[in-house]
Structure formats: C-alpha cells, structure tokens
N, C-alpha and C positions, 0 to 999 in steps of 0.2 A: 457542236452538240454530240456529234458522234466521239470525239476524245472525250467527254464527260460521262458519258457511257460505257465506254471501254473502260474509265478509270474505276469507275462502280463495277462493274463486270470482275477486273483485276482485284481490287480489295475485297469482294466477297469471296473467290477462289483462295487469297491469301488470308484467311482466317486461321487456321490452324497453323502458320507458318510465320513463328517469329523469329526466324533469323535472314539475316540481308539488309534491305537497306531502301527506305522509300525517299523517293524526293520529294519537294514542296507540293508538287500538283499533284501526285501520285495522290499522297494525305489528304491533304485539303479537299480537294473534290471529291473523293470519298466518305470524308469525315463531313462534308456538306451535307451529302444528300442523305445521312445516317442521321443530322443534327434533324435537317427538314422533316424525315419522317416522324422520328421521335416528336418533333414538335406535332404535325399531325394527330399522332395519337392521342397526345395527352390533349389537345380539344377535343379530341371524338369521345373524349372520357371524361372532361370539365364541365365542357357544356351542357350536354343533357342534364346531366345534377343541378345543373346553379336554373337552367330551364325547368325539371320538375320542382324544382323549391320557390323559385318565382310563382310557378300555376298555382301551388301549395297554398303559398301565402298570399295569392290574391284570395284562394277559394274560404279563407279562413276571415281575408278582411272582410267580403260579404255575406258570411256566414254566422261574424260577431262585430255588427259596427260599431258596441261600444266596446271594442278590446281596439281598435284597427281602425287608420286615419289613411284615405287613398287621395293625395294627390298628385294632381297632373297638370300641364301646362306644355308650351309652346315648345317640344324637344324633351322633355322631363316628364319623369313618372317615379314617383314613389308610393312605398307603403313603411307606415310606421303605426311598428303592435305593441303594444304593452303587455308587460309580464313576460314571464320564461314560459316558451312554449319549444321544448327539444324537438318537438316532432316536425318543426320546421327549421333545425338546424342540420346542416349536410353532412354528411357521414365522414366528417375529415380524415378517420379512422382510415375507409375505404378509399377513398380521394388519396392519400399517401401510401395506401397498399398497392394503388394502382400506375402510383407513380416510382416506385420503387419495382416494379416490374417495368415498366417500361426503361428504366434508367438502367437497369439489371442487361437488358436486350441491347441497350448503346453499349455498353462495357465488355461485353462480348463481341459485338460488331467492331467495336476499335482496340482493345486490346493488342492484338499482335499488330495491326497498323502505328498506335504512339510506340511499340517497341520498337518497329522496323525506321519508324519518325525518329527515334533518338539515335537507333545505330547509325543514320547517316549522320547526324552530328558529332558521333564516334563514343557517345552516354550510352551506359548500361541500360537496360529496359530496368532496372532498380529504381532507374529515378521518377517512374510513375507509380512506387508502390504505395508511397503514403499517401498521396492524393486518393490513389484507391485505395486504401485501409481506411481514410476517411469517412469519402463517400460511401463505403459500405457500411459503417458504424451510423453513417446521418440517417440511411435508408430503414436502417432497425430502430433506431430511434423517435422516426417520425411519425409512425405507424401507432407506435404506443401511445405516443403525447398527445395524438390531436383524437383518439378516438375517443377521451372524456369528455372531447368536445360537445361530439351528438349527441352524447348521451346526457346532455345540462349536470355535470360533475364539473370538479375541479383537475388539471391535471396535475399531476407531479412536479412539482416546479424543481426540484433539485436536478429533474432528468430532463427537464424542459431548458435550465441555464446549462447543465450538460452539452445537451444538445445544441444549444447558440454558440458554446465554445468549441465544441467540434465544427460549427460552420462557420467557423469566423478562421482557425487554423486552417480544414480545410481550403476556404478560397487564398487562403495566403500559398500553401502549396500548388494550388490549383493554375495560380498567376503564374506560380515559377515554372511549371509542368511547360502552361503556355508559353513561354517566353521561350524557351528550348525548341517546343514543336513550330514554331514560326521564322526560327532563324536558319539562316542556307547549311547545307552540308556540305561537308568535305570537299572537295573536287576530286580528289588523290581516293586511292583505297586506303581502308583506315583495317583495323582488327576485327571491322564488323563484315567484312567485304569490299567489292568494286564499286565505284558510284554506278547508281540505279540507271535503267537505262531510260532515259524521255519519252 
C-alpha cells in the first residue's frame, strides 16, 4: 500500500515534467487511482440527476394518473408517462458539460505521465496527440448534441453522426495509444533517458 502511495505521490509532483521515462508501475498505478477518482466523480455528478428525475417523475406520475402508469413488483419498479414532457428529461446538455470537465482534469493529470509512458518505449509523446485531438473534439461536441435533448428539440444530426465518427476513430487510436502504454520498456537507455528507477 505504501509503494501505491508513493507512486501517486511521484506522478502528481511529475505533472509538469514530460521528459524522462516512467515504467509499468510507475504509470499504471498512477494512472489507476487518476481513472478511480475520475470515475468517483462522474457518479457524484450522474446520480443525483437520474435521482432528482426519478423523484420528478414519480411526483408527476401522482400528480397525473392518467398521463402515468406506476408499476412495481418483486425487484422491479417502473414508470411509464405518456406524451413529451422535457421537464422531466435530464439536462444531457449539463451531464456532458460535466463530464468534459472531469475528462479535461484526467488529461491534465495524465499527460506528461503517457509521455514519460511512451519515452520508456523510446515513442515520441506525438503518438498520444490524435487520440487527444480526438478526445477534445468529442468533449465539444457532446455538449452541443445532447443539450437539444432536455430541451424536447431535435439535435443536429449531421453534428451528431459527426460526432459518432469521431468516436469510433477516436477509440481506434485510443486502442493503439493503449497498446504502446502496456507494453515493457526499454531496459537499455534509449534517446528518451536512462531506464526509470523501480
């Protein structure tokens, strides 16, 4: 526990420092507990929404029983309303502004770590740029698409298949990104430095 610590300790001081050279665990446990948190957050930010839309819409199925059918059984509970009612649609708009901020705060948290990840493999930090030119193009994009959602509008669909084809390149780069940051480095010094120290 305490090398898991230190290795968090070590990748947060190496933020601002992308030249050298990190090895497997140096990364990855860092990059762990950067993934864990990020995940953290985005429930502390999911939940409550899809919780006040649930209370929403129960308060609306009691409030109109004949728009709204409640039921419930052994493990199960539903509601099913009829008609368009936005006001109990979730702010997808917000829900992907919030999640492009959180994703924003990983990209800065790992940055100079997959650069210092690839110099041990003796790769330029270049080969994480598309996957980030990506990801930052999906982050701008998602924000716009889903926030016709709450609003019972149509979105854009040109900007909406846009945006599925940037996510579908995206994770194709994304797999390659990965497949570099998993494999062992150097042993030897390479042009990027000395191997990292354990």
């Amino acid at each position: 526990m305490h090398m898991f610590f230190s290795m968090i300790r070590r990748g947060l001081g190496k933020i601002p420092t992308f030249s050298g050279r990190d090895s497997l665990s140096q990364f990855w446990m860092y990059a762990g507990a950067v993934f864990g948190l990020a995940m953290a957050s985005w429930v502390a930010v999911f939940v409550p929404t899809m919780v006040s839309i649930f209370v929403a819409m129960q308060k609306f199925a009691v409030e109109h029983p004949d728009q709204a059918e409640i039921q419930s059984g052994p493990g199960s509970y539903s509601i099913s309303i009829q008609g368009n009612h936005p006001e109990l649609t979730p702010d997808f708009g917000g829900l992907m502004a919030a999640l492009s901020v959180i994703v924003a705060v990983v990209v800065v948290l790992l940055a100079s770590g997959v650069v210092r990840r690839l110099h041990d493999r003796g790769k330029s930090g270049f080969w994480a740029l598309p996957t980030l030119i990506l990801l930052t193009t999906s982050m701008i994009l998602a924000p716009r698409v889903f926030s016709e959602f709450g609003k019972g509008g149509e979105p854009d669909m040109r900007l909406f298949w846009g945006m599925i084809l940037n996510n579908f390149v995206y994770l194709a780069s994304a797999a390659i990104l990965l497949v570099q940051l998993v494999q062992r480095g150097s042993v030897d010094a390479n042009r990027f430095g000395d191997p990292p120290l354990p």
